[in-house]
ZAMARGU-4260 file (C-alpha; in steps of 0.2 Angstrom, whole numbers, plus 5000, padded with zeros to 4 digits):
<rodrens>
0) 4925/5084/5039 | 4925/5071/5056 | 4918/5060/5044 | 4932/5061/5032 | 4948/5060/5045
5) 4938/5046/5055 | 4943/5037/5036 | 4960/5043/5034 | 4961/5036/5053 | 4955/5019/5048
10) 4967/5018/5033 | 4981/5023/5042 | 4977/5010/5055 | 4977/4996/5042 | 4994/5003/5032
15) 5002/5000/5049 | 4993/4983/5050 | 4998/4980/5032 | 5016/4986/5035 | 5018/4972/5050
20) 5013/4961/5038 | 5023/4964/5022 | 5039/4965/5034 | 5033/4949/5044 | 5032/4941/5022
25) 5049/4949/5019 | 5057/4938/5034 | 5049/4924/5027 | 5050/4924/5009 | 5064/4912/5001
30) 5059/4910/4983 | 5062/4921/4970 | 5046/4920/4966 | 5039/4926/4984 | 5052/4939/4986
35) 5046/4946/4965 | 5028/4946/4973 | 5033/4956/4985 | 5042/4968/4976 | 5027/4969/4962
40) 5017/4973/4980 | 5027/4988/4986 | 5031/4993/4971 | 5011/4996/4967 | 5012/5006/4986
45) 5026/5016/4981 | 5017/5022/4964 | 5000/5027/4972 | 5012/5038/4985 | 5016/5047/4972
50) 4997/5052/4968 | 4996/5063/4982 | 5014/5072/4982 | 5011/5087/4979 | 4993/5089/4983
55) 4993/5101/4999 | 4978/5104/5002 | 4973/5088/4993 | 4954/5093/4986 | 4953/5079/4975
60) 4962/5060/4974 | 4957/5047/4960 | 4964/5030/4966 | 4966/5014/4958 | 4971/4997/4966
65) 4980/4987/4956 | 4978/4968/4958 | 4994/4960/4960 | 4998/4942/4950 | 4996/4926/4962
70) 5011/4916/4966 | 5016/4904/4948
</rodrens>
């Protein structure tokens, strides 16, 4: 179980990484295009979050990462 909460650690690590990130590329985005990226981006975020509502104690999660369309 150390094993699987030194994981969960990492990812939340990198979430908060992501998280400066995407709100650094929100301050910066001025085209339609950017800001519809970004959008798609959270979006994608916002519906894996919803796999694991309700999932107290979680036992099992199936996740899938979407890739998101490249800038036009």
């Amino acid at each position: 179980m150390s094993h699987l909460t030194g994981v969960i650690s990492s990812v939340i690590q990198e979430l908060d990484t992501v998280g400066e990130r995407i709100n650094s590329a929100i301050s910066e985005a001025s085209s339609d295009a950017e800001i519809q990226l970004l959008e798609d981006a959270l979006i994608s975020l916002s519906e894996t979050r919803t796999l694991l509502q309700g999932k107290t104690p979680v036992s099992q999660v199936n996740a899938s990462v979407t890739r998101i369309r490249p800038l036009p």
